[in-house]
ROBATI-480328 format. One record per residue (C-alpha): residue in one letter; chain; x negated, y negated, z negated. Coordinates in steps of 0.25 Angstrom, whole numbers, plus 5000, padded with zeros to 4 digits. Layout:
N
<rec><r>A</r><c>A</c><east>X</east><north>Y</north><up>Z</up></rec>
...
# end
This chain:
137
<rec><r>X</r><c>A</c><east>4896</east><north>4816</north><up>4876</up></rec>
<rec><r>X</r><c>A</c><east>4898</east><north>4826</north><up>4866</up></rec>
<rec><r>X</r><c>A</c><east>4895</east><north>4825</north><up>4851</up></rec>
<rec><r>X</r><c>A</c><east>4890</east><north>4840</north><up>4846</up></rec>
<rec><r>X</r><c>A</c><east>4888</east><north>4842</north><up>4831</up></rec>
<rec><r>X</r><c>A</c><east>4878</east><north>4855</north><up>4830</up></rec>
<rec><r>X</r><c>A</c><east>4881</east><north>4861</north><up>4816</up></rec>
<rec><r>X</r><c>A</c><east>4868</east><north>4871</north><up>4812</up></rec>
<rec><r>X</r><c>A</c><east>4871</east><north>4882</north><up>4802</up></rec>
<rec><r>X</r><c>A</c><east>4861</east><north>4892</north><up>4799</up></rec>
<rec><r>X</r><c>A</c><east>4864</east><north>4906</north><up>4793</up></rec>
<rec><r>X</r><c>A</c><east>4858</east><north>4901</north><up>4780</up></rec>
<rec><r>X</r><c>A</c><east>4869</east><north>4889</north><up>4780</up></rec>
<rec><r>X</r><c>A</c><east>4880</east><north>4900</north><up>4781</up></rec>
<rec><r>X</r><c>A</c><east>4876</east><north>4912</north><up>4773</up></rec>
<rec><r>X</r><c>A</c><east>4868</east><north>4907</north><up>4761</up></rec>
<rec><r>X</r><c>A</c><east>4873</east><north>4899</north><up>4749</up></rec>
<rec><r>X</r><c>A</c><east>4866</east><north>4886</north><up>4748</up></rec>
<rec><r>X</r><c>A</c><east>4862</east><north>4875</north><up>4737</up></rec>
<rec><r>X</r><c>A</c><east>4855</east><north>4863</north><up>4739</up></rec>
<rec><r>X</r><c>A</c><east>4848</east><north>4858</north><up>4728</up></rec>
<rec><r>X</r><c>A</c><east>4851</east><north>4867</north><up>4718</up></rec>
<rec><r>X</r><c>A</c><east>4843</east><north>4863</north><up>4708</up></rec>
<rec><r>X</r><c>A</c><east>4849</east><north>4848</north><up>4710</up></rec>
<rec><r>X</r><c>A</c><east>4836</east><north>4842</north><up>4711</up></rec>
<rec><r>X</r><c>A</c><east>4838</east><north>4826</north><up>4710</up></rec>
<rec><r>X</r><c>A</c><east>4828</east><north>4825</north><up>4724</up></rec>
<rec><r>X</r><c>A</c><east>4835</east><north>4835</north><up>4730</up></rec>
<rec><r>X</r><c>A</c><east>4848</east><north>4829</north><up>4729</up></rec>
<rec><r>X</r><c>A</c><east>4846</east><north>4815</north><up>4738</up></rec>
<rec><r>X</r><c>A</c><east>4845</east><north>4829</north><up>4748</up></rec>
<rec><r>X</r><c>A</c><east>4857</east><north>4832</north><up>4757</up></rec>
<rec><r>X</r><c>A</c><east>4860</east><north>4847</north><up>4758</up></rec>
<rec><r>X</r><c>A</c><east>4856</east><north>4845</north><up>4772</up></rec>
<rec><r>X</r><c>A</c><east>4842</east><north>4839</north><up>4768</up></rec>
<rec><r>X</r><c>A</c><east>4842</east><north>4851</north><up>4758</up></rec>
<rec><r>X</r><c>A</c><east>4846</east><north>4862</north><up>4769</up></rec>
<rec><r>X</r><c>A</c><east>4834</east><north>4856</north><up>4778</up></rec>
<rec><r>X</r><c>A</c><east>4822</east><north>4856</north><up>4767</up></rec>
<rec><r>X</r><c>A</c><east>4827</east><north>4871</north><up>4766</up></rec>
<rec><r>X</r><c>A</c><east>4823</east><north>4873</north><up>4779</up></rec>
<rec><r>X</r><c>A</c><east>4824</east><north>4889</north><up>4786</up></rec>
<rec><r>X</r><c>A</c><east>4821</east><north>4896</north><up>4773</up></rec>
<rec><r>X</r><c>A</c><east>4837</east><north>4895</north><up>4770</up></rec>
<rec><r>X</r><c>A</c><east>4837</east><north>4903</north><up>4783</up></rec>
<rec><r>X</r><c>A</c><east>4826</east><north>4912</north><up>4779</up></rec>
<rec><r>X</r><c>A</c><east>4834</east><north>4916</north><up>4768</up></rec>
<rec><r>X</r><c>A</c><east>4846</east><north>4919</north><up>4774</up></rec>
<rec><r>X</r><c>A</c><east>4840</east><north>4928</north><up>4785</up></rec>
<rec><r>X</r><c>A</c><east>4833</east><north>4935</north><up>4775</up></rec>
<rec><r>X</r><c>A</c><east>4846</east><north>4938</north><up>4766</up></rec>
<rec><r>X</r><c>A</c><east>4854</east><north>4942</north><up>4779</up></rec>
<rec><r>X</r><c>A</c><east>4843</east><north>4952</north><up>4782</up></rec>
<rec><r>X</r><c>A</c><east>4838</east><north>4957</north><up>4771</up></rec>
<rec><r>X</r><c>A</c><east>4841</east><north>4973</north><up>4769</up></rec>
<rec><r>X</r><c>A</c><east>4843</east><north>4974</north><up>4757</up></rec>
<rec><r>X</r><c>A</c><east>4846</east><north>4959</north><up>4750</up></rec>
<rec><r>X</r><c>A</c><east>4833</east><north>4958</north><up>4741</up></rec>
<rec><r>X</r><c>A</c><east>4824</east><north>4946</north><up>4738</up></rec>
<rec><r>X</r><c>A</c><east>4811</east><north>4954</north><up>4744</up></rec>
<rec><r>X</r><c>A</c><east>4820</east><north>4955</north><up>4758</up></rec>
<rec><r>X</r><c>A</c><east>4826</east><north>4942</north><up>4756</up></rec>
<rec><r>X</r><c>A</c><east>4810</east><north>4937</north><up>4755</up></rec>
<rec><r>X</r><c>A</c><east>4805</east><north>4946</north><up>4765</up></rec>
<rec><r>X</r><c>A</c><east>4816</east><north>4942</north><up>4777</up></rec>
<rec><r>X</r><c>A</c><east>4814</east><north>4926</north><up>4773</up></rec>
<rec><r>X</r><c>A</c><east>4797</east><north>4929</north><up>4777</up></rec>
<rec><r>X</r><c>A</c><east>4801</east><north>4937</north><up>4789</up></rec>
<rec><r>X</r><c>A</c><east>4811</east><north>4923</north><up>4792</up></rec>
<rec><r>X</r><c>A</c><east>4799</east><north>4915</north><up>4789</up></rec>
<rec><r>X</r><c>A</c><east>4788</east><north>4920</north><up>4795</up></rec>
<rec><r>X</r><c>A</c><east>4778</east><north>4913</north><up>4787</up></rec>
<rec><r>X</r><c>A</c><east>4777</east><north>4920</north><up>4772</up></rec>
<rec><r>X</r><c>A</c><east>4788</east><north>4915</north><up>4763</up></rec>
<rec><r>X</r><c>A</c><east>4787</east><north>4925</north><up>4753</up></rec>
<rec><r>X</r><c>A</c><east>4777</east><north>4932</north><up>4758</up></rec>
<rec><r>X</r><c>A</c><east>4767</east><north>4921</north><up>4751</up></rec>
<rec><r>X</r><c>A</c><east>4777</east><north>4920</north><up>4737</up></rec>
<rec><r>X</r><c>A</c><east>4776</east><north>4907</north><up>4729</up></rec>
<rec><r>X</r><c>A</c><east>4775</east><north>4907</north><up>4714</up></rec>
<rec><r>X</r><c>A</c><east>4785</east><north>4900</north><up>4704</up></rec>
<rec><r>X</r><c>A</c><east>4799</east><north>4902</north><up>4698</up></rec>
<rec><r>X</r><c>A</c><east>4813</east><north>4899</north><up>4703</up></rec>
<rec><r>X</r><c>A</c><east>4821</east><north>4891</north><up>4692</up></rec>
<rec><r>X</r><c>A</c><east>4832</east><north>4899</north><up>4688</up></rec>
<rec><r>X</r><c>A</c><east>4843</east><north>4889</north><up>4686</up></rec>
<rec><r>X</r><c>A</c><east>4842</east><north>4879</north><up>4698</up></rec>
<rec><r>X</r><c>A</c><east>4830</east><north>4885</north><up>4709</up></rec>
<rec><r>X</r><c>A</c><east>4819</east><north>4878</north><up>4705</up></rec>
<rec><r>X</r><c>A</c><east>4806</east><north>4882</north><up>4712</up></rec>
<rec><r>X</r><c>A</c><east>4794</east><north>4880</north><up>4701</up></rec>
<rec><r>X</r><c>A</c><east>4780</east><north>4882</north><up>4705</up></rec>
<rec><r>X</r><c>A</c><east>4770</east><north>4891</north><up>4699</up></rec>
<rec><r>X</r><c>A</c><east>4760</east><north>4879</north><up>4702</up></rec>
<rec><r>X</r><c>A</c><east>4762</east><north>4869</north><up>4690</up></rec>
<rec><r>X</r><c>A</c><east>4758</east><north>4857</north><up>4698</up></rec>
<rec><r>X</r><c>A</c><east>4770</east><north>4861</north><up>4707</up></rec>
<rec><r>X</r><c>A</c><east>4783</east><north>4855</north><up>4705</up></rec>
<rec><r>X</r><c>A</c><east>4797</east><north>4863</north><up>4704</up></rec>
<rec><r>X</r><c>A</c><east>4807</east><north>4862</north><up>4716</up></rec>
<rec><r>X</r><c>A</c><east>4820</east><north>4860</north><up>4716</up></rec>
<rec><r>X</r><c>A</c><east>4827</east><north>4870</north><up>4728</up></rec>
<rec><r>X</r><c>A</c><east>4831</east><north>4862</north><up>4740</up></rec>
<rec><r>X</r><c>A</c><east>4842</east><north>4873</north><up>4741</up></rec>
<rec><r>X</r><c>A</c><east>4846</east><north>4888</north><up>4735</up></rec>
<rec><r>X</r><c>A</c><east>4853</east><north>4898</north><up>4745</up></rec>
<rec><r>X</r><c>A</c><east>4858</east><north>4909</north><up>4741</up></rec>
<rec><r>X</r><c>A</c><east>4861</east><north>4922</north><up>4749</up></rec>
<rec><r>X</r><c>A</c><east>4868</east><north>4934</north><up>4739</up></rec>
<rec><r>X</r><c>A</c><east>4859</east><north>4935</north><up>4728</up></rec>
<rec><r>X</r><c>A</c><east>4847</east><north>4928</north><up>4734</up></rec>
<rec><r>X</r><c>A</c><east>4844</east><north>4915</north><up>4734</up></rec>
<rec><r>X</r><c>A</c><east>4835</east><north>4905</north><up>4740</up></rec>
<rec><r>X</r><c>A</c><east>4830</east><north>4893</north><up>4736</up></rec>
<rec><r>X</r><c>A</c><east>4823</east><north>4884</north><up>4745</up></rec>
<rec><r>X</r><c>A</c><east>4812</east><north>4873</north><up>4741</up></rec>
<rec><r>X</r><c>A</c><east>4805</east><north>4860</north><up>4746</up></rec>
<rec><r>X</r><c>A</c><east>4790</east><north>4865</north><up>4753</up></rec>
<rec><r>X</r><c>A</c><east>4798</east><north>4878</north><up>4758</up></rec>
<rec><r>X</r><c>A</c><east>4797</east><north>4885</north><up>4745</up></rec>
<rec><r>X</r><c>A</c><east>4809</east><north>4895</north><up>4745</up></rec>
<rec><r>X</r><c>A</c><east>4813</east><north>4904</north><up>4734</up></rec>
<rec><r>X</r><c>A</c><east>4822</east><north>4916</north><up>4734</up></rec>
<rec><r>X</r><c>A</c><east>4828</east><north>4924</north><up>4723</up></rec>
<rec><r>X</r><c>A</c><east>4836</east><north>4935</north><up>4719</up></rec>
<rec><r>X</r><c>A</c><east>4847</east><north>4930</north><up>4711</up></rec>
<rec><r>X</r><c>A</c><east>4849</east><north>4944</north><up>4703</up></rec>
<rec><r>X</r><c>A</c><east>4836</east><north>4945</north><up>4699</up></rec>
<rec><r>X</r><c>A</c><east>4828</east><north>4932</north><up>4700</up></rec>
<rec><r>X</r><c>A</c><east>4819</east><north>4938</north><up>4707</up></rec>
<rec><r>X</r><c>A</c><east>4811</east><north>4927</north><up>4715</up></rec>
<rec><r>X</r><c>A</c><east>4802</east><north>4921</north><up>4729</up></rec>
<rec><r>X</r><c>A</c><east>4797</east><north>4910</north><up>4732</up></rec>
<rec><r>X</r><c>A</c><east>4790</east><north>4906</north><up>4743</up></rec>
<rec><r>X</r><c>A</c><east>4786</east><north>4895</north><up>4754</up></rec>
<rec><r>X</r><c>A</c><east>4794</east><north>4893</north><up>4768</up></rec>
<rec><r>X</r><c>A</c><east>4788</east><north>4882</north><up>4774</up></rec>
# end
């Protein structure tokens, strides 16, 4: 009998640069970069196809190719709140909600993507700030 290791790599593991826990969040770090990689789910994917295909590279393609991925709204239904600047916090336009620390930042060119517990994903233009969040459960 023959051992065989099987070695996934995605597109997304290749192309996109990738933090985990950025924001150095004290839960966060009893994670493994592999438990980190698996909250984040497809939408590292999501966003990797979108950035490949996008014609020209802007964040409304970038958004638009990540729904089409999806199939199920994204950012299509936007969600409220800010991104902090300096480490990727999502805070909530709810008061009662409490602010996330990102599971992961990916980042393709000049666009990044940071990825949330509950699906909550935000992209941003890293020129301009300009900013979506959504949900990509």
């Amino acid at each position: 009998m023959e051992n065989v290791h099987t070695l996934n790599v995605r597109p997304s593991d290749i192309l996109l640069d990738r933090v985990f826990n950025p924001a150095g969040d004290d839960n966060l770090n009893r994670a493994t970069p592999a438990n980190l990689a698996e909250a984040c789910g497809i939408i590292p994917d999501f966003f990797c196809q979108a950035c490949i295909e996008a014609e020209p590279l802007t964040l409304d393609a970038i958004a638009a190719g990540m729904d089409n991925a999806y199939q199920m709204g994204g950012f299509a239904y936007p969600f409220g709140g800010t991104i902090d600047d300096h480490n990727g916090t999502y805070l909530s336009e709810w008061q009662d909600d409490d602010d996330l620390p990102p599971l992961a930042r990916f980042i393709f060119e000049g666009f990044e993507l940071f990825v949330y517990e509950y699906g909550i994903a935000a992209i941003r233009d890293r020129a301009t700030r300009e900013t979506k969040i959504a949900r990509f459960d």
